[in-house]
N, C-alpha and C positions, 0 to 999 in steps of 0.2 A: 668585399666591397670594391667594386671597381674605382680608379684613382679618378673619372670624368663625376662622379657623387661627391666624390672627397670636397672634388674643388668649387663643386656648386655649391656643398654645404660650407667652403668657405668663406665662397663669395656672399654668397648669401646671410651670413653671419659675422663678416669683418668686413668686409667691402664694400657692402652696399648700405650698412649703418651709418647714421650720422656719428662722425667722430666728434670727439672735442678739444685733439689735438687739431685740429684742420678746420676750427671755427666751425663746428657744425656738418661740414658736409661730406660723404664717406668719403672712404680712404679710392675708392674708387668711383667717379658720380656716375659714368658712364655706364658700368657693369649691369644693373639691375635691366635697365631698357635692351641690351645689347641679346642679354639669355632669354628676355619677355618673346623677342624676335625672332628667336630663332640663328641671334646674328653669331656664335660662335662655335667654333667645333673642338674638340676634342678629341687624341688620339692616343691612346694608350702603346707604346711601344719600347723595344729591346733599343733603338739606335735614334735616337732622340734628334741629334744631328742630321741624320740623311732624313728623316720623316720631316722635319720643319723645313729644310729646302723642297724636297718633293713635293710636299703640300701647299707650298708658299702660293698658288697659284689662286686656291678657292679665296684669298684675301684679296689678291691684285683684281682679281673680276668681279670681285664685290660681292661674292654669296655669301662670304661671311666678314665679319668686321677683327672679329681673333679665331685665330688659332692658336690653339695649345698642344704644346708635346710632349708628354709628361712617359717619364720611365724610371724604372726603379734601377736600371741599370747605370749606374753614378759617374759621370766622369768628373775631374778634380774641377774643383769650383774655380782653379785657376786655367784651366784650360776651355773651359765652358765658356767664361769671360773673355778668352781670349777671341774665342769663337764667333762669338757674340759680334764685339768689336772690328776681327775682320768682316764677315758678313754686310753688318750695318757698311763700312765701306764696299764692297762689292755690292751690293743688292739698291742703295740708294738711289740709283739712277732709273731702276725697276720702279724704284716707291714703296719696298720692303723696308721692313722695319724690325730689328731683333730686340729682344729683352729675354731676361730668364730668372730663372729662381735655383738655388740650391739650399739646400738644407745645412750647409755651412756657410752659408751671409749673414753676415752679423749685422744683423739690424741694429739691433742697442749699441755697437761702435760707430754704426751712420746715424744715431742720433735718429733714428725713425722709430721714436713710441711708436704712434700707430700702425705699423706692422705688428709689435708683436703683445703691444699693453692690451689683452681681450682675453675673456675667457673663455673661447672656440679653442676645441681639441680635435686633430684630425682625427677621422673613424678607423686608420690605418694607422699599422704601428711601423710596417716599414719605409723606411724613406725613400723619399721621387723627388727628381728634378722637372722643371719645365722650362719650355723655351716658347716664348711667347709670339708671333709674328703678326702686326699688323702693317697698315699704309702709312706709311711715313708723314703721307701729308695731312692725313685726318689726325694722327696722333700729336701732331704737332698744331693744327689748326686748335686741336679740344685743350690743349695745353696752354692755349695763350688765351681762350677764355675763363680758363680755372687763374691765371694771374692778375688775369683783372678781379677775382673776387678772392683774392689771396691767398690761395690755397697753397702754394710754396712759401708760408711763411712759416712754416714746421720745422721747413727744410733745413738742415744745416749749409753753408754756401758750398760746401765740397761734393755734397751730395747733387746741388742744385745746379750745377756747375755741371757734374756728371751725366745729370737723369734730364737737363731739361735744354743746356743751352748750347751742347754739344752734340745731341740731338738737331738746334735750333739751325747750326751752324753747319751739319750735313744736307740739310734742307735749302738751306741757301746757298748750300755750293751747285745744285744741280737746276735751282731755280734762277738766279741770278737777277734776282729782285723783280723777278716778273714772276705774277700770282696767277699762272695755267700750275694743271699739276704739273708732279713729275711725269705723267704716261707721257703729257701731250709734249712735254718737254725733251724726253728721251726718243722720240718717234722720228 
């Protein structure tokens, strides 16, 4: 089974359900419309890293809303992160946006049931990481309307802190409280 199945059958099956950690509404609201569209891509690949910068671009011009870069080739979850984190510094001013997944995040020590409280089983026995890349400014824009209907109230504050307002906080270093995007603002 190729890993782009994997993760539609997870999306499709965790993400896009209504949770009941999250008052109702999936663990992702966005996802189901996003793949309806056509809006995301997926790339199977050995170097996870150079494919998510390489490709960074089909998000920035808006043919797709995510990119995925998913390999079975594992780097340590703590350099992954680290990756991540520089990135998101380097790329902000672009309007990129990093996130990832490893198969050693412990969700149950972030206190995220709904990550892993479900019973969806990958079709694949061995493990992939991904690297997630979307627009900084839509990802952040869809964020502060998931807070007006509570949807970080799952969150643990460390998490919250983490995933939503240091995010929040990169965003505002390149906007400086004027609501053009980033493009128009790094131009």
């Amino acid at each position: 089974m190729p890993i782009e199945h994997d993760i539609r059958d997870w999306s499709k099956h965790v993400l896009e359900v209504p949770n009941e950690h999250l008052g109702g509404l999936p663990a992702c609201p966005y996802a189901k419309q996003a793949w309806l569209k056509n809006k995301v891509k997926v790339i199977e690949t050995e170097t996870v890293f150079v494919s998510a910068t390489d490709n960074m671009d089909c998000v920035l011009d808006k043919t797709y809303d995510l990119l995925i870069c998913a390999s079975y080739n594992l780097p340590s979850a703590h350099v992954m992160d680290a990756w991540v984190k520089t990135m998101n510094e380097v790329s902000a001013p672009q309007n990129a946006y990093f996130m990832c997944f490893h198969p050693e995040y412990g969700a149950e020590e972030a206190d995220l049931d709904f990550l892993y409280e479900t019973d969806w089983e990958s079709g694949i026995e061995q493990e992939y990481c991904m690297v997630f890349v979307q627009r900084l400014d839509d990802v952040d824009d869809k964020s502060k309307q998931l807070e007006k209907l509570g949807y970080y109230q799952a969150f643990n504050p460390d998490e919250y802190e983490s995933l939503v307002l240091k995010r929040r906080q990169l965003r505002e270093r390149y906007y400086n409280g004027n609501e053009t995007s980033c493009n128009e603002k790094s131009r």
